[in-house]
N, C-alpha and C positions, 0 to 999 in steps of 0.2 A: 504494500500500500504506500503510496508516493506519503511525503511528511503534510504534506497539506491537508490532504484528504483523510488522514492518522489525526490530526487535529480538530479537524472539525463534527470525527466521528467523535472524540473524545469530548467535545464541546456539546453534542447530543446528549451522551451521556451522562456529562455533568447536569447538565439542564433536566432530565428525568429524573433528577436525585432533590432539586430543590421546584419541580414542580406544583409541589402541594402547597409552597409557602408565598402567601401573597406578597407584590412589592411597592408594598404600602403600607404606612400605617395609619391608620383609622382617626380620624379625630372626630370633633362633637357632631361638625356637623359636612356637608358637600358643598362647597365655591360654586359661586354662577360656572364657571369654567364644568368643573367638574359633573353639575349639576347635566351639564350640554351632551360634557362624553358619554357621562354615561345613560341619559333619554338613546343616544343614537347608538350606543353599545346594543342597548335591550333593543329598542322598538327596529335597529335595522341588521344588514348584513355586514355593518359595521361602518365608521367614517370614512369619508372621501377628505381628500386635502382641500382643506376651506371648510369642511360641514361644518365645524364648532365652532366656526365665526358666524354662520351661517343662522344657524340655532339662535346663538345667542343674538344676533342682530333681529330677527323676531319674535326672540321671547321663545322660553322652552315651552311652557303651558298653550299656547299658541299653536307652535309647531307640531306640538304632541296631539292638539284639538285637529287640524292640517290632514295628521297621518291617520284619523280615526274616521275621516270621511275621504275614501281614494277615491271614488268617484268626479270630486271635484279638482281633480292633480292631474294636469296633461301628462301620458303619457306617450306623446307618439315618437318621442328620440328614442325610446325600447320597440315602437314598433318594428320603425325602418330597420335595426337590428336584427331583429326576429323573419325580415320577411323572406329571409333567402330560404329558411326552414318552413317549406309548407306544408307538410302534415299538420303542421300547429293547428294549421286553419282549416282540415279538410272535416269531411265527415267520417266517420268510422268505414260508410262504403266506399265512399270513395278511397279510403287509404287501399282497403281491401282491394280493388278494383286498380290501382295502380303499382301496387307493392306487395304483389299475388302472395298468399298464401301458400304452403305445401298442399290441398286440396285442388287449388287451381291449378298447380303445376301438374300434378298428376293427371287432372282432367284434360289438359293439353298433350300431355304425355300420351293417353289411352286414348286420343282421337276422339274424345266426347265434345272438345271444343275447339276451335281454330286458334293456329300463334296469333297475334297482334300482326299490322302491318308495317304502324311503326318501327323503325329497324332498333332505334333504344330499347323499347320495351321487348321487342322480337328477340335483341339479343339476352335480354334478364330471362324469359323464359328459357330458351337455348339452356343459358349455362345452369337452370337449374335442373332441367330435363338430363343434362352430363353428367351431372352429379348423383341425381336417382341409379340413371346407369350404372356409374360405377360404385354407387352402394348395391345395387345388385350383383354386380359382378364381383362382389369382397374386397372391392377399392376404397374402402369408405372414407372420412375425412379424420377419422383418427391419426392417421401417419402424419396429414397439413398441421394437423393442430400439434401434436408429439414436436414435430421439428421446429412451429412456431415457437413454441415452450422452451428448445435446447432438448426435450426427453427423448432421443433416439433410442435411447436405451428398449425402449415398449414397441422398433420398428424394424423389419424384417431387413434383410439386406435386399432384396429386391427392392421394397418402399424405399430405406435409404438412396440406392441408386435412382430412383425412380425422383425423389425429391431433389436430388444433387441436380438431373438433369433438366428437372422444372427451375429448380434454382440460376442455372446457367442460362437458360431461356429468359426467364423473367428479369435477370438483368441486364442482359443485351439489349433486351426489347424496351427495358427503361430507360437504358441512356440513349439511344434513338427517341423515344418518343418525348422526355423530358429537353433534347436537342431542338424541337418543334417550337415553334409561337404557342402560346399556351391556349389560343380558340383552334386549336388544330391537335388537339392532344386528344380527344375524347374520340374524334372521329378517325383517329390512327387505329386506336383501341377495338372499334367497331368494323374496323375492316379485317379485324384478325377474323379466321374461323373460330367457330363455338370451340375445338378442342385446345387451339392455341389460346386462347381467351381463359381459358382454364387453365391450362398450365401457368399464363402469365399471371393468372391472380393466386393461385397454388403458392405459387416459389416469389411473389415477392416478399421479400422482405417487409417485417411492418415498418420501421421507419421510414421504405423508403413507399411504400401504401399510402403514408401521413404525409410525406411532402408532394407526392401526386396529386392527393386530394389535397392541398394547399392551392396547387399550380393552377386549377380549372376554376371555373365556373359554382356557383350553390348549384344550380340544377345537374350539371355534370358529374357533382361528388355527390348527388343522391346514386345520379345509373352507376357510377363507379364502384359505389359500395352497394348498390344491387345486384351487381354483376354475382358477387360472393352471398348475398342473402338481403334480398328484399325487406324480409321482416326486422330486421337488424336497423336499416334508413329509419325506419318508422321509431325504433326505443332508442338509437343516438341523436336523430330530432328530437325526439323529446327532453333527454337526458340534457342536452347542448339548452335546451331550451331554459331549461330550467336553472341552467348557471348564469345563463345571459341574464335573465330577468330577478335572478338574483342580486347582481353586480350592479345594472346597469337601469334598475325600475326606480321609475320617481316615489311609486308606490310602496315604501318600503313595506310599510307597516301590513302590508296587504299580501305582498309574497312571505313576510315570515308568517303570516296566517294561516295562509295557504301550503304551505311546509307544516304547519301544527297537525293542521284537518287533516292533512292527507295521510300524517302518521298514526294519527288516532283512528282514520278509518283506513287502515292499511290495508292493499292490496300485492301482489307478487305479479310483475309484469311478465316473468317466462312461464306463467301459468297459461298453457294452451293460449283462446282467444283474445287472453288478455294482453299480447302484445302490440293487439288492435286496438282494443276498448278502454285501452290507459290513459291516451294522449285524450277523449272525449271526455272521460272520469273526471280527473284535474281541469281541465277547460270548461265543462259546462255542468260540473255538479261540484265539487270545491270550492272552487275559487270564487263564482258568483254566491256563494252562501258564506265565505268567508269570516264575515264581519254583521252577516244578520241574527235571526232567530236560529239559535240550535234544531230547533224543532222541524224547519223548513229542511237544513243540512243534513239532517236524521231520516227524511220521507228524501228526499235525493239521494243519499248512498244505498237507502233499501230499494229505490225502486234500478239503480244503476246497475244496468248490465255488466258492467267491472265487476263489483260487489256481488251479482249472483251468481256470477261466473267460478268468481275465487272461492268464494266458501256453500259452494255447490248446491246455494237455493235454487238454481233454474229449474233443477234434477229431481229434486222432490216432492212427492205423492204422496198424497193423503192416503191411509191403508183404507179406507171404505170411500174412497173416491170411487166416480166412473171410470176415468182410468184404470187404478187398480182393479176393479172387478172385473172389467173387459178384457184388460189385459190377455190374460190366459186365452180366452176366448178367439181373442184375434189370433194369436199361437198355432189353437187347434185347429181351428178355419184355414192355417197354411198350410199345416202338415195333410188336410185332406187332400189337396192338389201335387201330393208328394212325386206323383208318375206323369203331372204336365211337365210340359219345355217349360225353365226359369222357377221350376219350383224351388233350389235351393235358393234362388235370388227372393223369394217373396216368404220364406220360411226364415232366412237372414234377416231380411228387414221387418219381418214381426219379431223376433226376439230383440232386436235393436231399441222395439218399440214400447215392449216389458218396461212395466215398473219397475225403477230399483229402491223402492219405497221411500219412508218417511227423513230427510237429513235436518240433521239437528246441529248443525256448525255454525249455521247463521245464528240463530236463535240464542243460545253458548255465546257466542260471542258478542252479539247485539247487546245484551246481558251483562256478559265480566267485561266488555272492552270497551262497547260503543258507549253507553248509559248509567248502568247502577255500580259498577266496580265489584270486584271479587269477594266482598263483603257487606253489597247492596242486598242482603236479606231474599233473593231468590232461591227455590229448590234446583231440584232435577227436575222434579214435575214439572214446574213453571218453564224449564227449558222445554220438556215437549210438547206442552200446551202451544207453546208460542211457536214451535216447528210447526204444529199442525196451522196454527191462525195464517205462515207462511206460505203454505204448498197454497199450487197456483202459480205466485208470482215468478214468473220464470220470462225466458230471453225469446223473442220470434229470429229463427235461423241465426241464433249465437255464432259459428264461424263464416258467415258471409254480412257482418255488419249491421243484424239487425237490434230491434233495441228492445224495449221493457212490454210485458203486455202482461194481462191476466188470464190464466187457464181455468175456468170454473170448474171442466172435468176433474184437473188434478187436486183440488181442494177438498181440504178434509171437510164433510159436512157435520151439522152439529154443534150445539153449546163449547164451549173451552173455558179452560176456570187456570187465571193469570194472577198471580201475586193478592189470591183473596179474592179479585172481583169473576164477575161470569161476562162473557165475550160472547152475545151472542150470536149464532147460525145470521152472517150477513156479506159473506162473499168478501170479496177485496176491502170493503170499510171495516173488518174484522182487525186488518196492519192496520190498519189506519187509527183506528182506536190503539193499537197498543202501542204503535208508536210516539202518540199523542200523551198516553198515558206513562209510560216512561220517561219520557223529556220531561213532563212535568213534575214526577219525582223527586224529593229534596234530595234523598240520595246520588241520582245524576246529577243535581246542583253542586253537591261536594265536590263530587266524581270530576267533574269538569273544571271546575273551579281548581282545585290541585294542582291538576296536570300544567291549568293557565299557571299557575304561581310556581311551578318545578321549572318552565319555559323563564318566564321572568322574571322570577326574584333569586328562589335558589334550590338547589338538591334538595331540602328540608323547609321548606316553605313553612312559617309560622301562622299556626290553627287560627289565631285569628284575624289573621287577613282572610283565610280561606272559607271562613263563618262568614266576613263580611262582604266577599265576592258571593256567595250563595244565596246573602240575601235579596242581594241586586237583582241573581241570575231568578229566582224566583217571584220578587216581586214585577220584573220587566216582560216578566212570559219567555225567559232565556234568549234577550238579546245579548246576543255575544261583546256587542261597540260598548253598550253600558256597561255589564261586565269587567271589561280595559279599564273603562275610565277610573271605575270604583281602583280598579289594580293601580293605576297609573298616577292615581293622586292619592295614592293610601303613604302612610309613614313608613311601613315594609316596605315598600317598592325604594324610597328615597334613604332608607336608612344606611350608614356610612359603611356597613361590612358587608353590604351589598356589592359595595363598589370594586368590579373587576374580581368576582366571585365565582362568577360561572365561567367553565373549563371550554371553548367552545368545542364544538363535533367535527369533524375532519370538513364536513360541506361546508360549516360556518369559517375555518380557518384558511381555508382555500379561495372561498369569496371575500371575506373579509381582505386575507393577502391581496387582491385583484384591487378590491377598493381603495386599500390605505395608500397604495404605492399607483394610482391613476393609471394603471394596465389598460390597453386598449385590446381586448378579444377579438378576433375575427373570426378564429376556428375554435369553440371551446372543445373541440372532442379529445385532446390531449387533457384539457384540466377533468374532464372525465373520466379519464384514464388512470389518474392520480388519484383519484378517490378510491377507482379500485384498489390500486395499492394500498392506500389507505384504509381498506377494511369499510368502504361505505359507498357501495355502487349504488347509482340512485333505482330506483324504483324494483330493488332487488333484493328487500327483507322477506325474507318467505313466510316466517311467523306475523300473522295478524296485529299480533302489538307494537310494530313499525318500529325502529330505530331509537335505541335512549336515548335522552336525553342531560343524563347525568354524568358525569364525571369518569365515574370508577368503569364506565365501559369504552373509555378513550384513552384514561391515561398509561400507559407502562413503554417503557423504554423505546421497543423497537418502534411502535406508533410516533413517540417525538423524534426519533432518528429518521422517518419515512418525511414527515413534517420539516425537520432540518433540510432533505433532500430537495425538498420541492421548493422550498424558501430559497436556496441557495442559486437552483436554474433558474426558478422564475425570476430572480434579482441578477443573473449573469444573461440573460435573455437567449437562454434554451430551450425556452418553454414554447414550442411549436404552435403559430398561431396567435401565438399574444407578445405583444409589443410594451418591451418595458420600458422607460425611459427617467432615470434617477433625476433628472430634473423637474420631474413632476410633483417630488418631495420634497427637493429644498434645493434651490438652483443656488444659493449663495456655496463659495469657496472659503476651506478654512487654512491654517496656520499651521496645524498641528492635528495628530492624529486624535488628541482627546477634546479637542474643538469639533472635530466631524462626530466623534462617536455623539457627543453629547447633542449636539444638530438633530443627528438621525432620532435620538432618541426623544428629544422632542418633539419631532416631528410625526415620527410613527406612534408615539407612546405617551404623549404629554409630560415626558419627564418621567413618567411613571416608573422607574427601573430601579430591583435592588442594585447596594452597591455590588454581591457576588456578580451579578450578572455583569453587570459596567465595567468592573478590570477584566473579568471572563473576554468578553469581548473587544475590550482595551488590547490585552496579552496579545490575540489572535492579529492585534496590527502589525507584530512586532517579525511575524510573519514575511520574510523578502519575498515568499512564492506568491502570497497574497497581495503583499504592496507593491513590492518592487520599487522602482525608484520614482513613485509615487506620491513618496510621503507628506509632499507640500502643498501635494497638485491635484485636485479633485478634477478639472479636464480631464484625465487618464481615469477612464471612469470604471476600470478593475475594481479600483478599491472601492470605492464609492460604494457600487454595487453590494461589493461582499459585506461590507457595514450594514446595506440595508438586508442582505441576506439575511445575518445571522440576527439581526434585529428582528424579523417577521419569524426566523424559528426557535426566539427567546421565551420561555415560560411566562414572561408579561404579556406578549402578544397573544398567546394561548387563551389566554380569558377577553373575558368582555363584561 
């Protein structure tokens, strides 16, 4: 390990050690100043350079009134951002319809439906038509992904030869096509045959995949990366989506809302359909209930085809439904025709058509996650009750885009008996009642109110803020805005051990870095990249209880080491895609290396830094591989950089 890079691992490690310990001490009460950083610590994805003059030239109470009505906050500098990713804006069919499914492929595949004429979209089909083939023929993409990884170890020497000479190919055929004008690259691409087209996206390199997709077009690095997997376009727009509008929304207060909701009603995007019905989830049942009635946001996720998708309401039968009684029926009725032409095809498609009875996961979780909390005084019973008040509500053609309906066959008929009361025999207004009567639960009050105060204030949120948050939430009929406001003007929220308390989570520290240091993103699929390493791929917690929000599930060593890593390219402008530019923090030139450190430190930190940390990264100047013959001269913008490196991956920066 070179000594620089020995040192700054070591500087990781130091930093995991004094992680826990805040660097500040506390005094009676928060400075207007203080007062500023931290409304825009809590209410956003963190300060931009100038926000805290910003604040305060309006008044925090003001600003904080501002952020609690987004509606009235132009956002259309996030739109122009946004527009080059359009799945944002399409509809669930339409993604379907453009960014085919494995059902379509295969349907094009078996001759049931024609290629496109399109020669873009002609060639997306193509290469995924190649690739069914050679997973039939025991080619499959385990060898691409093994060699992607380094794991040759798990690949045959045929595969190995096999990927060597893809490898060989894909770079040849890079440096020609990367040699082109960059409106002439896609259509290089498209003149390959379907099996060179496959080889070339086989063997390239992912680095050199990310600077292709750098070089074209938004619309061309959609077919680019549809060429290797259509459905893929669809969950990195969104994922890109979602960092952009984190970084870069005027609306803060409304995307860190929309990141609450959406953890509380967590869904798994590589769940089957749902790599369609995500980007529609967030966009038209979230985000516009963000800041309203809970109650509204509670009949939006039950009735969202995401949500019935994930925890397998769509699927569920009443056991004395018509369905289920038919069922069988319809079964025997096939098997009579046993000795026509197509009898196994219509004996297939009635067991297809079998009830698989009553599922209770929604219900279970509506319950412990959505509403009353795991000590909200519900049974088992009350769980199946509330299964059966469910069945019905299911999805019209779930993998071709369709959306919410009610099945009366599938419904359980019959009285139900929920948390004490009787639910009677009324069809679809059955949810509707229990939804209504949940949300209105003091227990949900609690329940929700917590989780508000674990987001805001702190891991331990004190009982009586969270008593006087529920009161709100109950007297207002669970308007979420008044809710805040109670949070936002309570003496918890402003009290001084509050201040730069909470640890942030790898999405917060990564946007935050973007913000504090005026990063201009273009391509965010790199900062999404980093998350993965980070242990927090967006929309890919597979358990229903969505991503912590605490501490102890962020903090340990190699996490801040990963975090050092990303601090350190993002500030040396490695970070593919994003534009960093150290004069967007403090264009003044210093004297002396503990003039800059102390600069940066104001600048990113409001001063905010223990002294271990300050010689910590005093020492690391002392560094020639890092300064070099710098030391006077911030022009020479190595150093600079790495100052504000190691500043953005300091355990001050960590919190907010």
């Amino acid at each position: 390990m070179k000594s620089g890079h020995k040192q700054i691992a070591v500087l990781a490690l130091l930093f995991s050690v004094v992680a826990g310990t805040a660097a500040w001490s506390a005094s009676k009460n928060l400075d207007d100043r203080q007062r500023a950083l931290h409304a825009l610590n809590r209410l956003t994805w963190g300060p931009r350079p100038g926000d805290v003059d910003r604040v305060l030239a309006m008044g925090v109470d003001k600003w904080i009134d501002q952020q609690l009505r987004p509606d009235k906050i132009d956002n259309s500098a996030l739109d122009a951002r946004l527009s080059s990713l359009r799945t944002l804006n399409m509809s669930t069919k339409e993604i379907v319809t453009e960014f085919p499914p494995q059902q379509l492929i295969r349907a094009a595949a078996n001759g049931k439906m024609s290629l496109p004429k399109d020669p873009a979209e002609r060639a997306i089909y193509e290469a995924q038509i190649e690739r069914m083939d050679a997973k039939k023929n025991g080619n499959n993409d385990a060898a691409a992904q093994a060699a992607d990884q380094g794991d040759e170890a798990s690949m045959t020497d045929a595969q190995k030869a096999e990927r060597r000479q893809a490898r060989q190919f894909a770079n040849a055929k890079f440096d020609d096509i990367m040699s082109l004008p960059s409106d002439k690259r896609m259509a290089a691409i498209l003149a390959m045959n379907s099996e060179e087209r496959r080889e070339f996206a086989q063997g390239l390199r992912p680095e050199d995949r990310l600077k292709l997709a750098e070089s074209v077009s938004p619309q061309e690095r959609e077919q680019l990366m549809a060429l290797r997997s259509p459905e893929q376009v669809v969950v990195t727009e969104l994922q890109q989506g979602k960092i952009l509008r984190a970084a870069y929304s005027e609306r803060q207060l409304e995307e860190v809302m929309t990141d609450f909701w959406f953890n509380h009603f967590n869904i798994f995007i590589n769940k089957g359909p749902d790599r369609y019905l995500t980007t529609a989830y967030e966009r038209d049942v979230i985000r516009p209930h963000s800041m309203g009635k809970f109650k509204d946001l509670l009949v939006a996720t039950a009735k969202s085809p995401a949500m019935l998708w994930y925890l397998d309401n769509w699927d569920s039968v009443g056991p004395d439904s018509q369905f289920a009684l038919y069922g069988p029926e319809r079964l025997q009725r096939a098997g009579r025709y046993a000795r026509r032409p197509q009898a196994q095809q219509r004996i297939e498609k009635a067991k297809q058509q079998m009830p698989k009875g009553l599922n209770e996961n929604y219900a279970r979780e509506l319950m412990e996650l959505h509403t009353l909390g795991v000590d909200g005084g519900y049974t088992q019973k009350d769980v199946t009750e509330v299964a059966k008040v469910f069945t019905g509500w299911t999805i019209k053609e779930p993998r071709r885009g369709g959306g919410y309906e009610f099945d009366e066959r599938r419904h359980e008929p019959g009285p139900k008996f929920v948390l004490g009361k009787t639910i009677k025999n009324n069809g679809e207004k059955e949810g509707m009642q229990v939804l209504e009567m949940l949300a209105k639960n003091p227990a949900t009050a609690h329940f929700i109110c917590k989780k508000l105060a674990i987001r805001f204030v702190a891991d331990d949120p004190p009982q009586a803020l969270v008593d006087n948050m529920a009161k709100t939430y109950l007297k207002t009929d669970g308007d979420i805005t008044e809710v805040l406001r109670t949070l936002f003007h309570s003496k918890e929220f402003w009290a001084p051990d509050t201040y730069r308390d909470k640890v942030k989570t790898p999405l917060e520290f990564v946007v935050s870095s973007v913000r504090a240091t005026g990063t201009d993103v273009t391509n965010a699929l790199p900062l999404v990249q980093q998350l993965n390493k980070m242990g927090m791929p967006l929309y890919q917690q597979q358990p229903p209880t969505g991503y912590s929000m605490k501490a102890d599930a962020w903090v340990n060593s190699a996490a801040l080491l990963n975090r050092m890593n990303f601090a350190l390219a993002l500030a040396s402008g490695k970070m593919l895609g994003s534009t960093f530019n150290v004069q967007n923090i403090l264009p003044t030139q210093f004297t002396s290396p503990q003039q800059a450190v102390t600069g940066f430190e104001n600048a990113l930190l409001a001063g905010d830094v223990s002294k271990q940390t300050h010689d910590t990264i005093l020492k690391q100047m002392e560094d020639p591989q890092l300064t070099g013959a710098a030391l006077n001269r911030l022009d020479r913008p190595v150093r600079a950089n790495v100052i504000a490196g190691l500043i953005l991956g300091s355990p001050e920066f960590q919190r907010r």
